[in-house]
N, CA and C of each residue as an Amber inpcrd file, in Angstrom:
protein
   441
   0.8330000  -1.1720000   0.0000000   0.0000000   0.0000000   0.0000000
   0.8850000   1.2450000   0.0000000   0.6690000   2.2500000  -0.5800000
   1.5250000   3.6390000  -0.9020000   1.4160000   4.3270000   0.4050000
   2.2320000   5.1670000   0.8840000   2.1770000   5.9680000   1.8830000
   1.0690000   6.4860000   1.3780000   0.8200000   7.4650000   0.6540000
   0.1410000   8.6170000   0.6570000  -1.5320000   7.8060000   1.1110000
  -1.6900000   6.7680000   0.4800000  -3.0730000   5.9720000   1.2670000
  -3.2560000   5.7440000   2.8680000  -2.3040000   5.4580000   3.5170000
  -2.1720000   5.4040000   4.8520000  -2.2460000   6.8560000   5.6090000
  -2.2080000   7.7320000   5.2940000  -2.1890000   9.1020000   6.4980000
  -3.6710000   9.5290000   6.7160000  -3.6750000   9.8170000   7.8970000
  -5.1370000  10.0630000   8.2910000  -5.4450000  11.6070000   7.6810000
  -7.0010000  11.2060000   7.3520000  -7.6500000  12.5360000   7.0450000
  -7.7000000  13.4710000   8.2160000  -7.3840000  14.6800000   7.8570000
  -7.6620000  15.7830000   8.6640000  -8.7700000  16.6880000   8.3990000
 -10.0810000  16.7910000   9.0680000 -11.3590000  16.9340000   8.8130000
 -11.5360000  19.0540000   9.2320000 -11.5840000  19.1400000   8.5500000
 -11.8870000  20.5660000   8.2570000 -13.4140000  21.1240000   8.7480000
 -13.3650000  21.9260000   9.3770000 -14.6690000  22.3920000  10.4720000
 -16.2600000  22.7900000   9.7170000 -15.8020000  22.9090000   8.4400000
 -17.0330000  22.7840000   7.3120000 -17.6670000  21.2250000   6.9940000
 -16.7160000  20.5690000   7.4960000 -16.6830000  19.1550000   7.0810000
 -17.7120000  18.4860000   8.1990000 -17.1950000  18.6600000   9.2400000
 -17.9560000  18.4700000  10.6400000 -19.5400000  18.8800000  10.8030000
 -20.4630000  18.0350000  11.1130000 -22.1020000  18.6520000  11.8090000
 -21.6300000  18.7720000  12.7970000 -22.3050000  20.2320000  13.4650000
 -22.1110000  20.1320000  14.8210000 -23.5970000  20.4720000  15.4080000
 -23.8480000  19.2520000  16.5110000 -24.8430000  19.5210000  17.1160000
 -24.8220000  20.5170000  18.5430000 -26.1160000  20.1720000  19.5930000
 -26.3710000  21.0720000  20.4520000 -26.7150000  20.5350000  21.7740000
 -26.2770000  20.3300000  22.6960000 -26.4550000  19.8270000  24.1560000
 -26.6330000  20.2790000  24.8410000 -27.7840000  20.0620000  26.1620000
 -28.2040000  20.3440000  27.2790000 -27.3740000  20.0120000  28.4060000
 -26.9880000  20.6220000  29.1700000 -25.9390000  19.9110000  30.1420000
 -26.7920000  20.5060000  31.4920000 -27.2760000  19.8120000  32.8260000
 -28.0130000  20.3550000  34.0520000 -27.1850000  19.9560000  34.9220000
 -26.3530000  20.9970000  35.4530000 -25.1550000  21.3250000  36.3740000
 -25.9790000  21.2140000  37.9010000 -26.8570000  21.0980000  37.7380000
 -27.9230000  21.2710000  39.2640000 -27.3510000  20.3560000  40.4220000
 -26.8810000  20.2910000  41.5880000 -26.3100000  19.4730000  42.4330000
 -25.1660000  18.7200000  42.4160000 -24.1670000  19.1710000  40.7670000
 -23.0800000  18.4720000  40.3460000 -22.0970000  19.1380000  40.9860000
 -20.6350000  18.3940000  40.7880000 -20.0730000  19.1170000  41.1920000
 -19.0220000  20.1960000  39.9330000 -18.4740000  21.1330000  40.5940000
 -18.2780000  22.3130000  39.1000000 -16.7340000  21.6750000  38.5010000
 -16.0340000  21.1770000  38.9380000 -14.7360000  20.7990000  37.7610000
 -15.1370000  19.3080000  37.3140000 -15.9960000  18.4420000  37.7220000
 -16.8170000  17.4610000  36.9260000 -17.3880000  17.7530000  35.6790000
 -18.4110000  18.7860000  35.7380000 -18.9220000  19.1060000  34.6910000
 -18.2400000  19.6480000  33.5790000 -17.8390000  20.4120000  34.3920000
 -16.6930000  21.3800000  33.1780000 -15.8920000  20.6410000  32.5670000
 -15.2720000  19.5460000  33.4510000 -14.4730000  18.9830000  32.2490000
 -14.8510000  17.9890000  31.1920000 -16.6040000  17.7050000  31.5340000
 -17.2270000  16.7170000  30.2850000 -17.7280000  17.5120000  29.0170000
 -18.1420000  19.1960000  29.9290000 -18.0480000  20.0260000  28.8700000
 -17.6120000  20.4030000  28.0770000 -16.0640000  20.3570000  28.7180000
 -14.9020000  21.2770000  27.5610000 -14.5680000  20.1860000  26.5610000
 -14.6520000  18.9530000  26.8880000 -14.5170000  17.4670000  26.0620000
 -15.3180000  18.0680000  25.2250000 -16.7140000  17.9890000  25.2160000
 -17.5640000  18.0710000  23.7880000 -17.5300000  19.3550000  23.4050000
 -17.0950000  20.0380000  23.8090000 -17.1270000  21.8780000  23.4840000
 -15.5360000  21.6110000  22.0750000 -14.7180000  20.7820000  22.9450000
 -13.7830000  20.9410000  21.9870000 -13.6950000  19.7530000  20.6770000
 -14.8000000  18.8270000  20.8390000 -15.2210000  17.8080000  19.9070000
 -14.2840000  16.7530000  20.3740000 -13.4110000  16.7160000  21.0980000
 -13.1290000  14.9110000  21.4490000 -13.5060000  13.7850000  21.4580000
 -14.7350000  13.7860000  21.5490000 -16.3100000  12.8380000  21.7620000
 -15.7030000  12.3770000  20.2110000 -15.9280000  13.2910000  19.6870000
 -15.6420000  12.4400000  17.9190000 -14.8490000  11.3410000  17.1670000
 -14.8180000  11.0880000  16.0250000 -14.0890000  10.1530000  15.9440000
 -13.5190000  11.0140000  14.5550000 -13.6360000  12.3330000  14.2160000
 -13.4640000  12.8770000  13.2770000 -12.5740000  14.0020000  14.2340000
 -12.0780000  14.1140000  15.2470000 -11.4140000  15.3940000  16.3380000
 -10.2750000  15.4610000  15.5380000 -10.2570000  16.6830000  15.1160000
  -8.8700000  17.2010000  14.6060000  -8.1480000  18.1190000  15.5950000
  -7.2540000  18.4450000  16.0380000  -6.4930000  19.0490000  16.9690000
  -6.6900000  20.7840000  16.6790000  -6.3220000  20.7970000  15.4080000
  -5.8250000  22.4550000  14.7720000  -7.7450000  22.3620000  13.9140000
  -8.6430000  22.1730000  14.6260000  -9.8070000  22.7710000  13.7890000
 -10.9890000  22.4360000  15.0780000 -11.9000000  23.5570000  14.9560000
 -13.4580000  23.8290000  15.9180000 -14.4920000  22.4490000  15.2880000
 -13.9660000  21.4420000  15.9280000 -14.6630000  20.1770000  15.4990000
 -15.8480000  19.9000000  16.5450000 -16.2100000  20.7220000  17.5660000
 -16.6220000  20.4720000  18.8910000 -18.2080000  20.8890000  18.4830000
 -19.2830000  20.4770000  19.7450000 -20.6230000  20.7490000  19.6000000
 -20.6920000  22.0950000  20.6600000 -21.9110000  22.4780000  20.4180000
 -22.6970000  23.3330000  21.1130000 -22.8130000  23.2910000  22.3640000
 -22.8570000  23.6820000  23.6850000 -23.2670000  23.5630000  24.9400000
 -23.9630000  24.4420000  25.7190000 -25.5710000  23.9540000  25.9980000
 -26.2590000  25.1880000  26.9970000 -25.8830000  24.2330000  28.3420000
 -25.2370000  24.8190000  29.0320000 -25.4380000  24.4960000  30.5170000
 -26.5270000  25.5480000  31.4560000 -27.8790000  24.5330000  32.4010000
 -28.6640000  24.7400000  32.8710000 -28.9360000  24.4540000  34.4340000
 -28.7930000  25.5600000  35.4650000 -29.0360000  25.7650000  36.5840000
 -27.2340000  25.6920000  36.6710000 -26.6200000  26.7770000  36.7540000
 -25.8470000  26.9080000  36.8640000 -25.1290000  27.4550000  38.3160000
 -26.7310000  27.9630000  38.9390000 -26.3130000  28.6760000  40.1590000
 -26.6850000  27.1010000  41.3850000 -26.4050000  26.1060000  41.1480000
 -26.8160000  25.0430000  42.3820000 -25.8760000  24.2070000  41.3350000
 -24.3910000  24.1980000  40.8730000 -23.2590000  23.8930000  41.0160000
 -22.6540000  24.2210000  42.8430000 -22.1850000  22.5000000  42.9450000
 -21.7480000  22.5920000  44.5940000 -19.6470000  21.9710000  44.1240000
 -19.3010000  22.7910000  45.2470000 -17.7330000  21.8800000  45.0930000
 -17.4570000  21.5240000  46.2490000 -16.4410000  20.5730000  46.5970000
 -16.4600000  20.1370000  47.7340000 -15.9500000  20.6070000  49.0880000
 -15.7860000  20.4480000  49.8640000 -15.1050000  20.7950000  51.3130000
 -14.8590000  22.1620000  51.3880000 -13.7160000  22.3230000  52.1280000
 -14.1880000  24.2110000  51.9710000 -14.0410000  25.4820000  51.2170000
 -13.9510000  24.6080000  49.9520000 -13.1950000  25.4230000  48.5000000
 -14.9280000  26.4210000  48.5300000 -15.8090000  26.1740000  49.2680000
 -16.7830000  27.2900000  48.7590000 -16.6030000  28.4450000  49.6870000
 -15.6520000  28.0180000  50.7680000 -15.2780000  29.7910000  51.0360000
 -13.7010000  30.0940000  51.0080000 -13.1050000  28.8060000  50.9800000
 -11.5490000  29.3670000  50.3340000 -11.5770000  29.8300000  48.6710000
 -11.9430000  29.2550000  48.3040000 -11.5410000  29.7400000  46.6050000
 -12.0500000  30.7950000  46.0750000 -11.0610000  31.6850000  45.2470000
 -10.8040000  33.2530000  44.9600000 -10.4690000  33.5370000  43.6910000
 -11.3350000  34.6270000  42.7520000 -10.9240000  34.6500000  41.8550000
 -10.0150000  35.9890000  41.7520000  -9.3310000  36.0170000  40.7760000
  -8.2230000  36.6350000  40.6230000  -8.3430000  37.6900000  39.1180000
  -8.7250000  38.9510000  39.2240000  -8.1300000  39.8980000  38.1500000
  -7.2420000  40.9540000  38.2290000  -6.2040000  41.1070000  37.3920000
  -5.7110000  42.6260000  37.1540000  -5.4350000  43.1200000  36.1490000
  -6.4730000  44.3300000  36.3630000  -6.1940000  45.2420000  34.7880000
  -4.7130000  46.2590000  34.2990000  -3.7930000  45.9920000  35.0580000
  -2.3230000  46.2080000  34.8510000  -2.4330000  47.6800000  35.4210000
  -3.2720000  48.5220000  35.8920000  -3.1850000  49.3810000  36.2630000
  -2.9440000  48.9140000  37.7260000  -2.2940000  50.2930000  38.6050000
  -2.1160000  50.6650000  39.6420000  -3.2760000  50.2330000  40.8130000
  -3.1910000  49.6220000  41.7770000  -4.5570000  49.5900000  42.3110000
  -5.3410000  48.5990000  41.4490000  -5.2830000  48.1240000  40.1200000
  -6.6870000  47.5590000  39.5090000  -6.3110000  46.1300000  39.9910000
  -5.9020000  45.7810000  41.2580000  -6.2990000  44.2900000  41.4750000
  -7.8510000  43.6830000  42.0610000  -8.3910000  43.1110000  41.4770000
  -9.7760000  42.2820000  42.1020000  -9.9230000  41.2380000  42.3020000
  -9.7120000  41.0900000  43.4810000 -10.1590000  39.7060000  44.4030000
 -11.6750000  39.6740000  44.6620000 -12.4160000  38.4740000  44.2680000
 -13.5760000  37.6690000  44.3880000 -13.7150000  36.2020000  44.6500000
 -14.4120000  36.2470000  46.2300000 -14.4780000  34.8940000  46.4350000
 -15.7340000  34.1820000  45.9420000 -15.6360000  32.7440000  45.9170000
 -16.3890000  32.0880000  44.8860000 -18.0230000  32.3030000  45.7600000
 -18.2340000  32.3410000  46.9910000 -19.7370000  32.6900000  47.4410000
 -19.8130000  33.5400000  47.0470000 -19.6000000  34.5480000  47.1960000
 -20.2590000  36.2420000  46.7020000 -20.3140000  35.9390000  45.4780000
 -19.3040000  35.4500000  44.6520000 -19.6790000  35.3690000  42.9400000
 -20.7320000  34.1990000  42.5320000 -20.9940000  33.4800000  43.4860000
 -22.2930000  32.5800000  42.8760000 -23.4630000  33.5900000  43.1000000
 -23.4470000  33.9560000  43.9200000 -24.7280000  35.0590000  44.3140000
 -24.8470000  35.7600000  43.3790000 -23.8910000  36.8160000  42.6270000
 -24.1020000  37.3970000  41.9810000 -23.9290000  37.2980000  40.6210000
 -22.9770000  36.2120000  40.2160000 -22.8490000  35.7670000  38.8990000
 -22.5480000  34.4200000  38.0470000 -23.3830000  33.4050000  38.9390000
 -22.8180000  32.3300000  38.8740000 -22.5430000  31.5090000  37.4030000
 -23.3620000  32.1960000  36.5280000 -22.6060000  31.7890000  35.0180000
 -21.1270000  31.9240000  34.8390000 -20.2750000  33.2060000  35.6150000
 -18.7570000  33.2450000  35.1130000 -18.4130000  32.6360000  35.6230000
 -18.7760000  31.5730000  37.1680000 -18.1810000  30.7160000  37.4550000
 -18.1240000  29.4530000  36.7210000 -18.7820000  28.9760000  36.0520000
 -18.7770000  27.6660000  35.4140000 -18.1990000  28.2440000  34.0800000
 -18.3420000  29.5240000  33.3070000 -17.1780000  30.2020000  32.0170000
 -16.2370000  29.7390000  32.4160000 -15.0230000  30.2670000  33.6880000
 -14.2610000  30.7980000  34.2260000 -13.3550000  28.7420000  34.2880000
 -14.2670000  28.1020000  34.9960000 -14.1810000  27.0590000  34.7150000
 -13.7290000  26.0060000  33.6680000 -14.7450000  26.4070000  32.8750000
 -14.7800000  25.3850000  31.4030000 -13.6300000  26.1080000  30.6220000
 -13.1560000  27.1960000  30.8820000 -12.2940000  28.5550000  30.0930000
 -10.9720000  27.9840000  30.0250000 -10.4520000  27.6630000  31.5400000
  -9.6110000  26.6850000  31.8330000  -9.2630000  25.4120000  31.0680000
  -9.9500000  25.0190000  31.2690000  -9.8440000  23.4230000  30.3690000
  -9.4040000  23.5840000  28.5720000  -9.7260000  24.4950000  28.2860000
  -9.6820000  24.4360000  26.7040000  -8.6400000  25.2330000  26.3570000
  -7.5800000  25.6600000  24.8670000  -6.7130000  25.9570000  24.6170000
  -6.9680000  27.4660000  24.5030000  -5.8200000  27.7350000  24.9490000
  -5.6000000  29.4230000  25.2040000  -4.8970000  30.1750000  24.2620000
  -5.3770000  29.5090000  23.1800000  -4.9520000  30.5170000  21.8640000
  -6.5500000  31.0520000  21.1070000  -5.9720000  31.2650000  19.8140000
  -7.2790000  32.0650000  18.8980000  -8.3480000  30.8080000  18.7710000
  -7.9880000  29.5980000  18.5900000  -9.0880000  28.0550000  18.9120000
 -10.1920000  28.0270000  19.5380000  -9.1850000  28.5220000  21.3300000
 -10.0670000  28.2230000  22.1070000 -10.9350000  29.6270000  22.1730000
 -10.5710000  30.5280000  21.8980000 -11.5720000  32.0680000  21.7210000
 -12.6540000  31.2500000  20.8460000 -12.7370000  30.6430000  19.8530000
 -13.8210000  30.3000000  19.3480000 -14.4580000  28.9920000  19.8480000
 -14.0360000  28.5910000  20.3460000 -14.2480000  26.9370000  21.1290000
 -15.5590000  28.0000000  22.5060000 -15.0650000  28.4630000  22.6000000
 -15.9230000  28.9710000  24.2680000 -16.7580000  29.7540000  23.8030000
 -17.1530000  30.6690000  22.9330000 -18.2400000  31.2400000  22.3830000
 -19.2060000  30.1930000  22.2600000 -19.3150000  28.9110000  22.0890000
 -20.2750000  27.8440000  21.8560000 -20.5700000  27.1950000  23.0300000
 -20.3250000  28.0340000  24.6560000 -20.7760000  27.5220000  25.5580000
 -22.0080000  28.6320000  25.9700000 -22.7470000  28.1580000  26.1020000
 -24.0460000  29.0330000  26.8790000 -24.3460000  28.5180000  28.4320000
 -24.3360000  29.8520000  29.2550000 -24.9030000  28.9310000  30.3120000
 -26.0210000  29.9190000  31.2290000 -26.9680000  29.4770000  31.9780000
 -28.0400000  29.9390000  32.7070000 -28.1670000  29.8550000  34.0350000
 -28.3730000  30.4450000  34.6440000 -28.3550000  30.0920000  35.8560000
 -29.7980000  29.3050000  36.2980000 -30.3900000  29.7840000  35.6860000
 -32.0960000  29.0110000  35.7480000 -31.9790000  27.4520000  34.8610000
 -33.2910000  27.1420000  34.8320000 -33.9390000  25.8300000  34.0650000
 -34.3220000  26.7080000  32.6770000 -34.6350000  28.0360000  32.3690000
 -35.2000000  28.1670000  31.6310000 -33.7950000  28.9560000  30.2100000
 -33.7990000  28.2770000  28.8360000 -32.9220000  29.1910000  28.1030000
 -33.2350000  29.4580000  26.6300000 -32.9590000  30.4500000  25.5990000
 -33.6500000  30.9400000  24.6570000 -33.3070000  30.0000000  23.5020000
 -32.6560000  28.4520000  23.5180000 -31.6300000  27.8550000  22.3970000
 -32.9080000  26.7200000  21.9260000 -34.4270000  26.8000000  22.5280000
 -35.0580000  25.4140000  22.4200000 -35.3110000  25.1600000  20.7660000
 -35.0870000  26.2510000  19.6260000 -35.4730000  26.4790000  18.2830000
 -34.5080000  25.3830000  18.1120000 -33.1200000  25.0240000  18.9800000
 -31.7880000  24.1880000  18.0330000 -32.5760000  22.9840000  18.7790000
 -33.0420000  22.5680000  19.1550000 -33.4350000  21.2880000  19.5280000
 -32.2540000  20.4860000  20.4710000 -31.7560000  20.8390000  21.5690000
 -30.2580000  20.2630000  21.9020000 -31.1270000  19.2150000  22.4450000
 -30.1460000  18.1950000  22.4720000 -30.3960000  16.9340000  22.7270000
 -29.7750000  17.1710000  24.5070000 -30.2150000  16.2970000  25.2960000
 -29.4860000  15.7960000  26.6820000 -28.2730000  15.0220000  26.8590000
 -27.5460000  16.3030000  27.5390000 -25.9220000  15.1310000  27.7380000
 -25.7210000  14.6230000  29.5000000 -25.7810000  13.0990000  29.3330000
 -25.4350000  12.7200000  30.6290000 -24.3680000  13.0460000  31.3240000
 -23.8350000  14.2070000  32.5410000 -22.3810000  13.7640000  32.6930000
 -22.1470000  13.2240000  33.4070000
């Protein structure tokens, strides 16, 4: 058999269907989920996963605010920004930020897991998440993902 018959196809992101999943974070715990998320966010699940291409599906994650983690990471753990200015450091611990924003916690999360180049900028735009049961994506028909 010729080389050139033996090398695997490399599947191009036009090439790929990508579907749409329900994920219900409700009583889970948050680096569990996230990391079954960022799996199908980045298309691994596939058998067509190309490394260098957006082969990945869709993800609404639902009830985002009754994500639990374990032991006392819900009042030790802190998030961390600085806008390079003087003074612009912001510390946020993870209770006050579920209260008030608990979608960037499971972003902030799944954000992690996936590649931190121009990829993953488009890899994470295809995560949606709610803090409720209720979200505006029911027109795509997402199917239910067990995690």
């Amino acid at each position: 058999m010729p080389l050139y018959q033996r090398l695997t196809h490399s599947f191009k992101e036009n090439e790929v269907e990508k579907k749409w999943y329900v994920v219900d974070a409700g009583g889970q715990t948050l680096g569990r989920v996230a990391s079954r998320v960022a799996h199908v966010l980045r298309g691994k699940h596939k058998p067509v996963f190309t490394p260098n291409a957006d082969c990945g599906d869709f993800v609404v994650v639902i009830n985002a605010d009754k994500v639990k983690v374990q032991g006392k990471r819900n009042e030790l753990k802190t998030y961390f920004h600085y806008t390079g200015y003087p003074g612009g450091a912001t510390v946020e611990s993870f209770k006050e930020l579920m209260k008030t924003n608990p979608e960037r916690v499971f972003t902030h999360a799944v954000k992690g897991m996936i590649p931190h180049n121009r990829l993953g900028a488009r890899i994470i735009k295809k995560l949606k998440v709610y803090s409720g049961v209720e979200h505006p994506h029911k027109a795509q028909k997402p199917e239910t993902l067990k995690v």
